[in-house]
Every structure is written in structure tokens, then in C-alpha cells.
C-alpha positions as CSV (number, residue, x, y, z in Angstrom):
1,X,7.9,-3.3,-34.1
2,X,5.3,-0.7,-35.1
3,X,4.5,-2.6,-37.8
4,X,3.6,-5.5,-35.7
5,X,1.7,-3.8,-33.1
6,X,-0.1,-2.3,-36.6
7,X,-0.6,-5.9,-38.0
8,X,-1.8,-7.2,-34.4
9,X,-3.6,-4.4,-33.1
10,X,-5.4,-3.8,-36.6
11,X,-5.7,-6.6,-38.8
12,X,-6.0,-9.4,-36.0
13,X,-8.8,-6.9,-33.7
14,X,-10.6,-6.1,-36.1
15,X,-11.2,-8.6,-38.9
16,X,-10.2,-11.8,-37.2
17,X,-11.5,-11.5,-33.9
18,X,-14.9,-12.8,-32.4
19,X,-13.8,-12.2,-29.1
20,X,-11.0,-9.9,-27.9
21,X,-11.5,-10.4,-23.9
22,X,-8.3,-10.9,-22.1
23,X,-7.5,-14.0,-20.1
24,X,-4.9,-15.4,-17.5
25,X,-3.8,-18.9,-18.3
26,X,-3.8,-20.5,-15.1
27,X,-4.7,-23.4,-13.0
28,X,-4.5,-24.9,-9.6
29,X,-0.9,-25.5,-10.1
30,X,0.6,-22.1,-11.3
31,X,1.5,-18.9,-9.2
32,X,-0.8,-16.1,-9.1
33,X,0.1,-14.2,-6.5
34,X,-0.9,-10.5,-7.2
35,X,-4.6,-11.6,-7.8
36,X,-5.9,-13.4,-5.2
37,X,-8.6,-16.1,-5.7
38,X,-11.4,-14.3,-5.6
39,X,-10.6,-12.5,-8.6
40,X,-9.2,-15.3,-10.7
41,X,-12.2,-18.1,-11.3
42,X,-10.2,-21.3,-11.4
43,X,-11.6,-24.7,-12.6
44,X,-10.6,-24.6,-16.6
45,X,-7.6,-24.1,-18.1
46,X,-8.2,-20.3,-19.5
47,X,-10.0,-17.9,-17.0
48,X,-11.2,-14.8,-17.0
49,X,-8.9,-12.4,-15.5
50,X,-10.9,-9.6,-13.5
51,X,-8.7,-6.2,-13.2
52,X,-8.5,-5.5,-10.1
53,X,-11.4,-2.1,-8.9
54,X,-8.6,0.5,-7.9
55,X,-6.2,-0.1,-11.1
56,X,-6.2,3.5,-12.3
57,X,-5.7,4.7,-15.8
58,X,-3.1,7.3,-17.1
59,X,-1.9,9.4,-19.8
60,X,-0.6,8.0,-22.9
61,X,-2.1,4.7,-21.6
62,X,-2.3,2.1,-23.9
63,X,-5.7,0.5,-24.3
64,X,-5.7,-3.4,-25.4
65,X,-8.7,-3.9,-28.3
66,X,-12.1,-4.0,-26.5
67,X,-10.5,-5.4,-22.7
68,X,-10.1,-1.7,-21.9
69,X,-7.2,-2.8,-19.5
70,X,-4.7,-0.4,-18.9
71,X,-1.3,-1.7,-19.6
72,X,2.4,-0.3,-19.5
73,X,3.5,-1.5,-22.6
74,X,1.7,-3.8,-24.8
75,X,3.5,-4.2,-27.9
76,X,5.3,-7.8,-28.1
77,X,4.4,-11.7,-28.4
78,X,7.0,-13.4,-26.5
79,X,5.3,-17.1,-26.0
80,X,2.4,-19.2,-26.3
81,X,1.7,-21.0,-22.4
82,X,2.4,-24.2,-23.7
83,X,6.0,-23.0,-23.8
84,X,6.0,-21.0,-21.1
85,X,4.3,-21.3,-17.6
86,X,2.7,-18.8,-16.3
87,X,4.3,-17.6,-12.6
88,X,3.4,-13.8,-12.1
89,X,-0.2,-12.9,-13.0
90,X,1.1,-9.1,-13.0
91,X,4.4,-9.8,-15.6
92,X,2.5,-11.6,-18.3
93,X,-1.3,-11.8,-19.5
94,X,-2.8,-14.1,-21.8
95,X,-4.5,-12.5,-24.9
96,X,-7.6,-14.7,-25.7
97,X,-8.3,-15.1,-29.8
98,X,-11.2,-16.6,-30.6
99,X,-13.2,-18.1,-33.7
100,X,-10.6,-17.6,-36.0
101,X,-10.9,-19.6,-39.5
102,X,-8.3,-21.1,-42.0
103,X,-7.3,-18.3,-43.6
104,X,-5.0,-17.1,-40.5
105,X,-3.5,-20.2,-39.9
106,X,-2.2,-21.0,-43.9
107,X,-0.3,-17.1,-43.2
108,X,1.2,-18.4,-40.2
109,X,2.7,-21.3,-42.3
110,X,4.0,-18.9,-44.7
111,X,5.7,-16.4,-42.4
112,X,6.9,-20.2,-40.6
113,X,9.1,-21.0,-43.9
114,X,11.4,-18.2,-43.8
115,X,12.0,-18.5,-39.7
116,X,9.6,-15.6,-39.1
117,X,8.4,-17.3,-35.8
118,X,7.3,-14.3,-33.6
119,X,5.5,-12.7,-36.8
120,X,4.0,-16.8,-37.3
121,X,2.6,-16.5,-34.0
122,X,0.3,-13.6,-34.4
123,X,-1.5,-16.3,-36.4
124,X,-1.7,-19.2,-33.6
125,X,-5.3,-18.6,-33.0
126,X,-8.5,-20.9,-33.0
127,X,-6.3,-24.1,-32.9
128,X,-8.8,-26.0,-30.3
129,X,-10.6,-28.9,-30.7
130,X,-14.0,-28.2,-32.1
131,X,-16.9,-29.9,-30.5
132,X,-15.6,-30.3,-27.1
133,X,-18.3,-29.2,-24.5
134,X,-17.5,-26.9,-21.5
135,X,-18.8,-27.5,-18.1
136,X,-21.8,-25.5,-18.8
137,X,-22.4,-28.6,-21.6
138,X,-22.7,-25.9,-24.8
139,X,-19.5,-26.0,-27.1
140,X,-16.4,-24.2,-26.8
141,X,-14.1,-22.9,-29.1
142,X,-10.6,-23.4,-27.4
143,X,-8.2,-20.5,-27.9
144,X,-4.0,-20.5,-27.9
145,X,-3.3,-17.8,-25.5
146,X,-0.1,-15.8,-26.0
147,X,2.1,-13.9,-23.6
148,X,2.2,-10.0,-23.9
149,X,5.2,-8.4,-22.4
150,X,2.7,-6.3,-20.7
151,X,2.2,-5.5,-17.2
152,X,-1.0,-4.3,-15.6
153,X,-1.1,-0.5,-14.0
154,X,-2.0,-1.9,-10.6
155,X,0.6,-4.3,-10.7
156,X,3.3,-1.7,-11.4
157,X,1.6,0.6,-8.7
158,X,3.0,-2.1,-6.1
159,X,6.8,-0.5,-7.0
160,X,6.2,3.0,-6.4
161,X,7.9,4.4,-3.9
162,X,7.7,7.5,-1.9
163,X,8.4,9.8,1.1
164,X,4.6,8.9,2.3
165,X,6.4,5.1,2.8
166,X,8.4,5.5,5.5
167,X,8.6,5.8,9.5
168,X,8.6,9.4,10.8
169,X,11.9,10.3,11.8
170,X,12.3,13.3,14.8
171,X,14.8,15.1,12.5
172,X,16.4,16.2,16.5
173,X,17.3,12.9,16.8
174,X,18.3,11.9,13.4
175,X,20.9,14.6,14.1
176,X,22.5,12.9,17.4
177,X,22.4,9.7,15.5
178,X,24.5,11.1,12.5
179,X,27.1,11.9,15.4
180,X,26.5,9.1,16.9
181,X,27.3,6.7,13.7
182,X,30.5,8.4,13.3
183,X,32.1,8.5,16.7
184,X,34.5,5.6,17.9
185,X,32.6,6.2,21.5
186,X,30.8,3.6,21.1
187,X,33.4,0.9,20.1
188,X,34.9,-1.2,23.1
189,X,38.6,-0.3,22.0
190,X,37.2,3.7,20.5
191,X,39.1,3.0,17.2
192,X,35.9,2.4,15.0
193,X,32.8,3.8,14.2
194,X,29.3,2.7,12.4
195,X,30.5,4.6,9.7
196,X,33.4,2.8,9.1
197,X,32.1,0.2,7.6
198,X,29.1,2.4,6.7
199,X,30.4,5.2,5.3
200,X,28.8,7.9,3.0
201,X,31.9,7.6,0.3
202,X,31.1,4.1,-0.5
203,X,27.3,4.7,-0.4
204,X,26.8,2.7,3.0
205,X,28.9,0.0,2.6
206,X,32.5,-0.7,2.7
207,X,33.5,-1.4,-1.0
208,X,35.5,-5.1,0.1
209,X,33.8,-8.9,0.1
210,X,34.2,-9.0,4.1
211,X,35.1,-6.5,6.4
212,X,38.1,-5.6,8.4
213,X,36.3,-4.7,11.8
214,X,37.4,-3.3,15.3
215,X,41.2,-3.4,14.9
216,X,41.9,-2.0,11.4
217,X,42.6,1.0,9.7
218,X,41.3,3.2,7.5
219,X,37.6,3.1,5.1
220,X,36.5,1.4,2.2
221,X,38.8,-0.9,0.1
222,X,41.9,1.0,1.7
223,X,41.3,0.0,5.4
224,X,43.8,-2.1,6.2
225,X,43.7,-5.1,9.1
226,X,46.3,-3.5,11.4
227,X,49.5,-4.3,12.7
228,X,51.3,-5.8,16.3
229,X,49.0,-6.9,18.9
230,X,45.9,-4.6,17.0
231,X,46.1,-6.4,14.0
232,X,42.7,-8.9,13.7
233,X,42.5,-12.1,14.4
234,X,39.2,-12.2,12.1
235,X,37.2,-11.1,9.0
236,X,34.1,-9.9,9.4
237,X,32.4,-13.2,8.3
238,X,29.6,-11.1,5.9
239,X,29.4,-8.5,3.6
240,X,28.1,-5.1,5.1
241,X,24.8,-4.6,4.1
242,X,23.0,-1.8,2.5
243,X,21.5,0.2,4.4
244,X,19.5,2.3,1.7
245,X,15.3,2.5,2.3
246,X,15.7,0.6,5.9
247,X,13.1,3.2,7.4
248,X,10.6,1.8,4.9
249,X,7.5,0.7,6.7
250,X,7.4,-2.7,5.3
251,X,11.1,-3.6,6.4
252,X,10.4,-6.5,9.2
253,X,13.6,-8.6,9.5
254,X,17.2,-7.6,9.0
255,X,20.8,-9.2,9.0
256,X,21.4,-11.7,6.3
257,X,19.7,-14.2,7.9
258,X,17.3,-12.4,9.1
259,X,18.0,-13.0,12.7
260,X,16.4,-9.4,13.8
261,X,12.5,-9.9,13.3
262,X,10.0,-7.6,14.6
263,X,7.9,-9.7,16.6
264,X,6.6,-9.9,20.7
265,X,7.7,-13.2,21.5
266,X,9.8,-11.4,23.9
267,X,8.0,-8.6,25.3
268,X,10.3,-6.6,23.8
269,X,8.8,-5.8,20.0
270,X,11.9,-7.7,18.4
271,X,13.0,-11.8,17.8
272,X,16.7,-10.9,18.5
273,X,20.2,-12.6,19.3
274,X,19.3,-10.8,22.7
275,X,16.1,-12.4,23.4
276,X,14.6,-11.2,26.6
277,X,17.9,-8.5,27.3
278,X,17.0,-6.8,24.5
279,X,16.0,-3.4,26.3
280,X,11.8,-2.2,25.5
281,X,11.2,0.4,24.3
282,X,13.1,1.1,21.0
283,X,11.6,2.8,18.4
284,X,12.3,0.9,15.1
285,X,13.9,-2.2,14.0
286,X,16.4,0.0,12.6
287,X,16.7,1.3,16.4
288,X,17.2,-2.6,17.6
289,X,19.5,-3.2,14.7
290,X,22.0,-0.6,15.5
291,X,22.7,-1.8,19.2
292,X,24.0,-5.5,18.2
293,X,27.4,-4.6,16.2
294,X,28.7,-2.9,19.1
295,X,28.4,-6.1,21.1
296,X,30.0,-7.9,18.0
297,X,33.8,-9.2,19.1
298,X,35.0,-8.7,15.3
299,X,32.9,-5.9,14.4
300,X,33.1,-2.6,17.4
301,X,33.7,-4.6,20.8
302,X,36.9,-6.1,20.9
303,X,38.5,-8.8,22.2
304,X,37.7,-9.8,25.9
305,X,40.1,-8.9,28.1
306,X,40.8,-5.7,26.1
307,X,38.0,-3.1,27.7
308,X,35.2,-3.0,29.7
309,X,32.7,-3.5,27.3
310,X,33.7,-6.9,25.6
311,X,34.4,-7.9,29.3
312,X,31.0,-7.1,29.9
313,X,29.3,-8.6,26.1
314,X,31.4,-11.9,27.3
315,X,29.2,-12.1,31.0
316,X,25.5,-11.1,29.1
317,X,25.0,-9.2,26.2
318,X,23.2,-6.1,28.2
319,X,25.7,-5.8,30.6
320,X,27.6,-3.2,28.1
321,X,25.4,-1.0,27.0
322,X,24.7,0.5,30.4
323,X,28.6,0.6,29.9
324,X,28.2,2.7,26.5
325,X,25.2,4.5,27.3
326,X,27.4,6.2,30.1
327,X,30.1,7.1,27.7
328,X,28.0,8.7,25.9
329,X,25.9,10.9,28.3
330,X,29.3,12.4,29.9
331,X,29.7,14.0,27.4
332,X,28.0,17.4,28.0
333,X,27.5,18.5,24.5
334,X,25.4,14.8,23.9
335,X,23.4,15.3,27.1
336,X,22.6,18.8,26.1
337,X,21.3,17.6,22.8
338,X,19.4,14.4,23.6
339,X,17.5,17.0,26.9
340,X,16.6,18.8,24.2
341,X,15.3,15.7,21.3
342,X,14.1,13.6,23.8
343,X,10.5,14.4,25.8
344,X,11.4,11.6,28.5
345,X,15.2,13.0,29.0
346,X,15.0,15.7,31.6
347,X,18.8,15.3,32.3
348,X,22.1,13.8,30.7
349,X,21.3,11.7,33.7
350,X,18.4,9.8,32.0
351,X,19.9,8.9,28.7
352,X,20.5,4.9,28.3
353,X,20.8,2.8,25.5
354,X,17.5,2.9,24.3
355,X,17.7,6.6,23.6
356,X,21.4,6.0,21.2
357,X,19.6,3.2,19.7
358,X,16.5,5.4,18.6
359,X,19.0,8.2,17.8
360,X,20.8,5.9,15.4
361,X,17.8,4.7,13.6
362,X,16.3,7.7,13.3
363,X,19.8,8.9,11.4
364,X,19.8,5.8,8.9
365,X,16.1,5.6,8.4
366,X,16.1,9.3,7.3
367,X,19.8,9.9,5.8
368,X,19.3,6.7,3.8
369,X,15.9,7.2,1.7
370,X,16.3,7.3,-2.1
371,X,13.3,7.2,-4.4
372,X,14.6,9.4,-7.4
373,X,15.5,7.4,-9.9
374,X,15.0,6.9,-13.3
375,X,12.6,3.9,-12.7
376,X,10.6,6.4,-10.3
377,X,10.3,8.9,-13.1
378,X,9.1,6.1,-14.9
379,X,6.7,4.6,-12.7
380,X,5.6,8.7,-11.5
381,X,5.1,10.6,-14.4
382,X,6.1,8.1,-17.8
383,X,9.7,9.1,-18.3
384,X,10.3,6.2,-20.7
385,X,13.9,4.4,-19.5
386,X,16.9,4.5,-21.5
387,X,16.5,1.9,-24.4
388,X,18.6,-0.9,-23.2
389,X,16.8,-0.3,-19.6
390,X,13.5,-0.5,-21.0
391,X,15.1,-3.9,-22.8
392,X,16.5,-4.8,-19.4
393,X,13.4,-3.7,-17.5
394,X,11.3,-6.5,-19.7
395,X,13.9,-9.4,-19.1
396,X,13.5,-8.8,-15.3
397,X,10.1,-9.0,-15.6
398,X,9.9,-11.2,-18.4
399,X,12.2,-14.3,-19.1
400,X,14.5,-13.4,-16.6
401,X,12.0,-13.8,-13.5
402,X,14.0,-11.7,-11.7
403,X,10.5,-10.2,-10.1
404,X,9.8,-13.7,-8.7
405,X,12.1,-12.5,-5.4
406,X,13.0,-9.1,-6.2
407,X,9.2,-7.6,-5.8
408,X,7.7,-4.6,-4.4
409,X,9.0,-0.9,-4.0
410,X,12.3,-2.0,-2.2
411,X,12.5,-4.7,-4.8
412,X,13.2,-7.7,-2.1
413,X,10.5,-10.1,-0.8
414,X,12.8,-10.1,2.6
415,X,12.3,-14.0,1.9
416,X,15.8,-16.6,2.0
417,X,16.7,-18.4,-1.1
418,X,19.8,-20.5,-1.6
419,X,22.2,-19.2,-4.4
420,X,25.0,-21.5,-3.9
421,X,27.4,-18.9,-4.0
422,X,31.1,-19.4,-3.5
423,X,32.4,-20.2,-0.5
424,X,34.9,-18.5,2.0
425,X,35.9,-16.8,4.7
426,X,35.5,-17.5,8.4
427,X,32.0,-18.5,8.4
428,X,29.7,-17.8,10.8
429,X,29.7,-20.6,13.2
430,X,27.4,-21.7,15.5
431,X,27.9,-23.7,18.6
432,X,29.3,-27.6,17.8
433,X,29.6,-26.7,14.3
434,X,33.0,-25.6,14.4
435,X,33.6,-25.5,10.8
436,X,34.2,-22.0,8.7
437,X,30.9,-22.5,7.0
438,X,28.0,-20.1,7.0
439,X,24.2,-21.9,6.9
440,X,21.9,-18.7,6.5
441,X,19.0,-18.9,7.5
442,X,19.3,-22.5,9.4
443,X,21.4,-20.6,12.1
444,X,18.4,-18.6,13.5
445,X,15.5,-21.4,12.5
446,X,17.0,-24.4,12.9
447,X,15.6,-26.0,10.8
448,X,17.7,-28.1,7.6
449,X,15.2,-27.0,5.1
450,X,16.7,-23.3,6.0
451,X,20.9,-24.1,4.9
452,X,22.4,-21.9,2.8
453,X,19.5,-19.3,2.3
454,X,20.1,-15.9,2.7
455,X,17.3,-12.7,2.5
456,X,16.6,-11.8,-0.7
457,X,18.7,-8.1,-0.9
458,X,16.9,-5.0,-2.1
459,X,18.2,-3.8,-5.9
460,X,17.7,0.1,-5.3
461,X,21.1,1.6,-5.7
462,X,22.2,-1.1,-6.5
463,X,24.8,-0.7,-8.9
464,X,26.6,1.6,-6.0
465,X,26.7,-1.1,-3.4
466,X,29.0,-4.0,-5.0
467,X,30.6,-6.4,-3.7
468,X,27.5,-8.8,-4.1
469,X,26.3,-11.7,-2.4
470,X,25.7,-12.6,1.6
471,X,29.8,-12.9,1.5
472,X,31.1,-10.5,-1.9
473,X,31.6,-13.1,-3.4
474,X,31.4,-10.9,-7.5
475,X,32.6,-7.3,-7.3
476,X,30.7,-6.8,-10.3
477,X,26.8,-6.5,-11.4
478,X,27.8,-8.7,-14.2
479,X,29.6,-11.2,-12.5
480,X,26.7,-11.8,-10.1
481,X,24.4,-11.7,-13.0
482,X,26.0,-14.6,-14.4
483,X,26.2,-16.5,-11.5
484,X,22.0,-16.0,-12.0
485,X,22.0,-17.5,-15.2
486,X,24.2,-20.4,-14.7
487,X,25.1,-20.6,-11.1
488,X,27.0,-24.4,-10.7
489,X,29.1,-23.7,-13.9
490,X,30.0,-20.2,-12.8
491,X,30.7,-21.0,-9.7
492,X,33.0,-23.9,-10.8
493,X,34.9,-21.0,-12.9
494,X,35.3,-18.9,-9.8
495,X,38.6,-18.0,-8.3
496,X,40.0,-16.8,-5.5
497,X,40.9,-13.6,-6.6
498,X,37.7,-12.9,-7.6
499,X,36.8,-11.7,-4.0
500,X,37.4,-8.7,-2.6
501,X,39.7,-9.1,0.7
502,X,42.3,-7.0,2.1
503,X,45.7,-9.0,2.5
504,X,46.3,-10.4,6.0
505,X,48.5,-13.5,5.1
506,X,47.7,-14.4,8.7
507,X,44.7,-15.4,7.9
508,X,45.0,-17.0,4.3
509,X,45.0,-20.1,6.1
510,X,41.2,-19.9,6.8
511,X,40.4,-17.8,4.3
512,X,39.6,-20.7,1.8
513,X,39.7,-23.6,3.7
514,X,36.2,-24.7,3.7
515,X,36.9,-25.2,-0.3
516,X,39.2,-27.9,0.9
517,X,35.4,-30.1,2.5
518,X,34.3,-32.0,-0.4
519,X,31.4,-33.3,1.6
520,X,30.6,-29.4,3.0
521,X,30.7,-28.1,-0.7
522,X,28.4,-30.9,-1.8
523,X,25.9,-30.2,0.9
524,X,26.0,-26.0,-0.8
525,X,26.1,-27.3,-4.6
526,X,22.8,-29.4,-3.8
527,X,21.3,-26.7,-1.8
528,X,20.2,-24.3,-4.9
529,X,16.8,-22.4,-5.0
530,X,18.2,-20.8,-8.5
531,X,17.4,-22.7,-11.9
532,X,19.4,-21.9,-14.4
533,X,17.9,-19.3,-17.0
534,X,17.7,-19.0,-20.9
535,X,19.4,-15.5,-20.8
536,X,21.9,-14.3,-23.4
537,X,25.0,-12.1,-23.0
538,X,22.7,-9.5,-24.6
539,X,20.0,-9.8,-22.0
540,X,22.3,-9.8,-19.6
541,X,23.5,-6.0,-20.3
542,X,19.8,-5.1,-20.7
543,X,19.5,-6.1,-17.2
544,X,22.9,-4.6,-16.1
545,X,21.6,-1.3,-18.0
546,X,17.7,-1.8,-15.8
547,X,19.3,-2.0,-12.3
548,X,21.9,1.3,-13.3
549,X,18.1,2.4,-13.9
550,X,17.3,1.9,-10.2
551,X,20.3,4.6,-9.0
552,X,18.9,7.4,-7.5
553,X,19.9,11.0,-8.9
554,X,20.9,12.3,-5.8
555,X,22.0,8.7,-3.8
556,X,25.3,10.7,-3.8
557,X,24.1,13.7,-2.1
558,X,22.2,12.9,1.1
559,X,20.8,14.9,4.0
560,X,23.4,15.4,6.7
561,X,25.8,13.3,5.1
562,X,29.4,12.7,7.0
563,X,30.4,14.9,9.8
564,X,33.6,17.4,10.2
565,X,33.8,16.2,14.1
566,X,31.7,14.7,16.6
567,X,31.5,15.4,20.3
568,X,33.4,12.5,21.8
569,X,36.7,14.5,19.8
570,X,37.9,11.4,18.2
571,X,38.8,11.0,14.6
572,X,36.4,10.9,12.3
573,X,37.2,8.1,9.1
């Protein structure tokens, strides 16, 4: 490769080149969306492209020929744009060669015989048309463009991520919260907590494809769905999300579907399953989040019938967490320390629901951050990634196009897509559709255009948060991976035991049965955002070996971490 970049850099810049400006190909039909249009001058098929004014230059920074653009790596020619369309205007720039002669094209041909294509095209310059006018009517010397594996500074700047990017937290109340998340109070039946299925050992999440929820026992892969009268009479229908970098400023919708929005249509801040009963005056969507699992039948209320609460969640959602809120403030080590972390609490008196909601979200908006990892040392300070990383780290944003959804510092563009991912489970059903399925996004639109996407998830930490997919569908990073590259055939190889659930042959009747709808798994097959991708196995470890990249150092050691005992004197899991 040095010899290459010797070859290119040297040989090509210097004694070939009339022109060495760098240039974008793109037109009215390709994706630009890191440059907007005021920088890129559309109308012929090569334009300028005009570096944006607050791209920054660094140590050690490369310089391309005469451009004097700043790039992160600028060392190989992957394709020419007739192979290859342009989408991200901040993953691939076109290198403009211009005036070139004979002589360059005859050692293409040469280096063409043996199979020496990447060398050949260093040499796939000057191949317009000569004569043909440009708009301005003088002639123009058309120029092949190649693709650098290069990515501009400013572009790379939009993944950086820091402590100066999320909410404040009160640190007070990120310390009731921490109680809070762990103690059964604030479960209809008091036999499970936030942490349950969020617990610190399994890096927020619960390890299994779909939870076991209010009548189970134990954490993580272990818990098991109970016994007698407790045992449940349901899954959890969705995998339990991440909850790493939610106190980031630029988080805006939550759930899968993305049912929790922050948005006044309300009067309350939030678009919600509670609509106008969702209380004001919560803090955070992280605050708003927290309140709606303990509402949840399957998930921390119960059965109705069983306790107050779910009696209460079965008349009007906000009839229980005046119920909850009381547990809570009873408790005269709680009132003490919400008096003292709250400016409007006087007394235990004044604590409601509100207050625990803002408590919780200030615990996982704080305990949660990670920004440590090697792709930060990367980004920070130039810490060059482990070599099949840095492999990895061009295929995602290279041929893999993995950056087309998974963009910014969070790695997500909180947008839906449709993956077509296996199907089981109960589903989450919706009124007159009966059926175990799950739609996505559809459920909170309503709108057909909206089945079967979920939100795009974020990829930092990753590698610590499998199962993967809206349902668990892969326990492993490959296995989802695959399921990118090729998603119909892999999902055709997919078998049940591939899925992460804990036995309950009560339920092994439903747990598949949606499989058994031709017409429903047509309707998911057709319903695919993700083209298939011309990734080998090799890639695929490069990219397996990019996302380990995005671990934190110390995603294992966080802040407050899991309590000894909480307030309320229950068990902690």
C-alpha cells in the first residue's frame, strides 16, 4: 500500500496532473446529505466540492496534492462512480484527474493483463470525450473520478462524542433514581424492579430475545417465568432496549417504534401512549419514558385483579401513579431525600409521580454515558484502531453503507427501516388485529407505508448488548451481520433455536405461531428497506472487529452502579 500511495501521490500529482482539484460526483439524483446545496453547485455531472469553513486541520493530517483538504485516511482507490454511486458526500470523494495523455492509459492496459485492476486504475484518467463544450460553450476535458476511502475531518467531527453532549443531571436526584430503579416498590405485585430487566451485570439489558416480566424470577438469561398461579401468561413482546447515551441531547423518540416523541401536541412536552394524562412537567424524555413500564401488564403492573395498581392502569392510565407515587413517599427515608433534591418538595407530602419520573431519568441519563472507547481515542487524539477495526471501520463506511442509518455520535438516525427479521413471539397487537404479529412503526402512525420498521438502534457498546434485533432474533454480532448482507436467505436459514427464550412450554404454542401465516410472512418478506450487500466473510469480521471498537473502556464500571439495598427493604436482583 505504501507503494501505491508513493505511485499515486508522486508519479500521478506531479507529472501527470494538470489539475489536482477535488470533486464530488453527484447529481440531482444522488444523496448528499452532509453538504447541503449551497455548498455543492449542481447542474453537471462533476462538481466542485467546497469544504465546508469550520473543518479543522490536525496533527499528522494528511494533505491530498494541491486540494489542501484535510482527510482521515487517504490512501486507497476503491471505485470509479460509474461502478459505484455516490450516497454519502462525507464517506467517499471523487479525485478529479485531468489532461492526462496516452502514455498513462497504454500502463493501465499493462498492469490490466496480469489482473492488477486497483493498480490499472490509478491510470483511468483523461478518458472524456474531447471537444465536447461545457455550459460556459469553451471545451472541456472530462475526467473519470475515483473513490478515495477517505473521509473529510468535518464529516468525522459529526461522531465525536462527549460529556459537553448531554442533559445536566442533579447528581441528588440521579441518586434517588438509582434506588428507585432497583426497588420492586414500584411494581403492581413488588416482585420486580427496572433493574430487572435493566441490570448493571448484563450492561442494561437482560441477556434473552424477549423478556420474562412481572411474574418471574431471577436476572438476565437465568430468570426464569415462574411457577403456580405467578407463573406468566406472556413474553415480553420486545427485546429490552439499551439504555446506553439516552441522556444525549439529540435523543427525541424512544421505544422501538418510537411511540414516545418529544413533542407539544399535548401540552405536556411528549407524543405518548398517555396522550393528554401524561402528567407536565417531567424533565426529560428519559423522565417520560421511565413512567410507562410500570403501567405495562406484562412488564411491572400485573394482572388486573391482582393489586391496586393494574386495577387502576385497567380504568385510565394515570389513575396508578398517584397510587405509586404514595408508595413511595411513605417511606421516610425517600421523603427525606427527595426534601432535600427537590427545590419544589417541601415535604414527603408533595412528592408525586413527576418527581420519581425525573429521579429515574436523571439515574439512567447519568449512570449510562459511555464515550471512552477506542473509536473516541481515535476520533480525539488519533489513536489508530486495531488493524482489522481500521479494516472494519472502512467497510462501514465504505461498501458496507452501514453509515447510511447508523450516523452521528450515537450512531443511529432514530429513523424506522424494515429489516425483515424473523418472526416470533406474542407480537404486539393492536386493537382488531388480533394476530401475534408486531408492525413497528405502523402501530403509532398508522400509516401502511410504516409496517415492519423499527428505529434504527444506536451501535455504542454494542457488542455488550446482544440479543439483536426489535425481538432477539441473532444472539450474536455475526449472526445479525449476516442477516445485513443477505437478509431473505438468512432469514430462510433461521431456526427456532436460534432465539434466545427461557422455557415456558406453556407458551410454545404462541411462541412461533405467526410462522404458521403464509399470507402474514409474505406481507414481512416484501416489506424490506435492506438490499443485500457485496460483503465477504472477511469483511464481515472487519466489521465485527469495528463495532468491538465502539466498547467503552470502562462500560463495565459505571458511576453508582447496582445497589446493596434500597429503602422500600425489598430484595434487590
Amino acid at each position: 500500500m505504501r507503494l501505491f500511495n508513493l505511485l499515486r501521490r508522486h508519479l500521478l500529482n506531479d507529472f501527470f496532473l494538470a489539475d489536482r482539484g477535488v470533486r464530488i460526483a453527484a447529481d440531482r439524483t444522488q444523496l448528499v446529505p452532509h453538504i447541503g446545496a449551497g455548498q455543492v453547485r449542481f447542474g453537471h455531472a462533476k462538481t466542485d466540492l467546497v469544504v465546508p469553513a469550520d473543518t479543522t486541520l490536525r496533527a499528522r493530517m494528511p494533505l491530498h496534492g494541491a486540494a489542501q483538504v484535510p482527510f482521515e485516511r487517504a490512501g486507497e482507490i476503491l471505485f470509479d462512480t460509474k461502478a459505484k454511486r455516490v450516497h454519502h458526500a462525507d464517506q467517499f470523494l471523487g479525485l478529479g484527474i485531468a489532461a492526462a495523455g496516452s502514455g498513462p492509459k497504454r500502463l493501465a492496459r499493462l498492469f490490466e493483463l496480469p489482473g492488477l485492476h486497483h493498480v490499472a486504475r490509478l491510470f483511468e484518467i483523461g478518458q472524456g470525450r474531447r471537444g465536447e463544450k461545457n455550459e460556459g460553450g469553451k471545451k472541456a476535458t472530462h475526467v473519470a473520478a475515483f473513490l478515495l476511502l477517505a473521509t473529510p475531518v468535518a464529516a468525522m467531527d459529526d461522531y465525536r462524542l462527549g460529556p459537553e453532549d448531554y442533559l445536566e443531571f442533579d447528581p441528588k436526584q440521579a441518586r434517588i433514581g438509582q434506588l428507585l430503579f432497583y426497588d420492586k416498590i414500584l411494581s403492581g405485585n413488588r416482585n420486580i424492579s427496572c433493574g430487572t430487566c435493566h441490570h448493571h451485570d448484563h450492561a442494561g439489558g437482560d441477556g434473552v430475545s424477549l423478556g420474562i416480566g412481572e411474574g418471574g424470577s431471577g436476572v438476565g438469561p437465568d430468570r426464569t417465568p415462574g411457577t403456580g398461579s405467578d407463573r406468566i401468561a406472556k413474553r415480553v413482546p420486545r427485546n429490552a432496549p439499551t439504555l446506553w447515551n439516552l441522556g444525549h441531547k439529540d435523543i427525541h423518540l424512544l421505544f422501538h417504534d418510537g411511540r414516545l416523541s418529544v413533542d407539544d401536541i399535548y401540552g405536556n412536552g411528549f407524543n405518548s401512549p398517555a396522550q393528554e394524562w401524561l402528567p407536565q412537567g417531567l424533565d426529560n424524555i428519559l423522565a417520560a419514558q421511565a413512567l410507562f413500564p410500570m403501567t405495562a401488564q406484562f412488564e411491572m403492573a400485573g394482572n388486573p385483579k391482582e393489586n391496586e395498581v393494574s386495577g387502576a392502569v385497567h380504568d385510565r392510565i394515570d389513575n396508578a401513579w398517584p397510587i405509586i407515587a404514595k408508595r413511595v413517599r411513605i417511606i421516610p427515608e425517600y421523603g427525606e431525600m427527595f426534601v432535600e433534591a427537590f427545590d419544589d418538595v417541601e415535604t414527603s407530602e408533595d412528592v408525586t409521580i413527576v418527581h420519581i419520573g425525573n429521579a429515574l431519568g436523571a439515574f439512567m441519563g447519568s449512570e449510562w454515558q459511555s464515550h471512552d472507547s477506542p473509536w473516541d481515542a481515535y476520533l480525539t487524539d488519533g489513536t489508530p484502531l486495531p488493524e482489522a477495526a481500521e479494516r472494519g471501520r472502512e467497510v462501514f463506511f465504505g461498501k458496507g453503507e452501514c453509515s447510511s442509518c447508523h450516523s452521528g455520535p450515537l450512531f443511529t438516525d432514530q429513523e424506522f427501516h424494515a429489516l425483515s427479521l424473523p418472526a416470533f413471539g406474542p407480537g404486539r397487537t393492536r386493537q382488531w388485529d388480533p394476530m401475534p404479529r408486531d408492525v413497528g412503526r405502523m402501530a403509532e402512525s398508522n400509516r401502511l407505508e410504516d409496517a415492519y420498521r423499527f428505529r434504527t438502534p444506536s451501535l455504542r457498546n454494542v457488542a455488550l448488548t446482544a440479543p439483536y434485533g426489535h425481538n432477539g432474533a441473532y444472539p450474536t454480532l455475526r449472526g445479525i451481520l449476516e442477516h445485513h448482507r443477505d437478509p431473505l436467505v438468512v432469514k430462510a436459514t433461521w431456526t427456532k433455536d436460534t432465539a434466545k427464550l427461557p422455557e415456558a412450554p406453556w407458551l410454545a404454542a404462541i411462541d412461533f405461531v405467526i410462522q404458521s401465516d403464509s399470507r402474514e410472512m409474505e406481507r414481512q418478506r416484501r416489506a424490506l428497506d435492506l438490499p443485500g450487500l457485496p460483503l465477504t466473510d472477511a469483511d464481515l469480521d472487519d466489521l465485527e472487529a469495528f463495532l468491538h471498537a465502539l466498547t467503552g473502556k470502562t462500560a463495565d464500571t459505571r458511576p453508582l452502579g447496582r445497589p446493596d439495598r434500597v429503602p422500600s427493604g425489598l430484595p434487590v436482583d
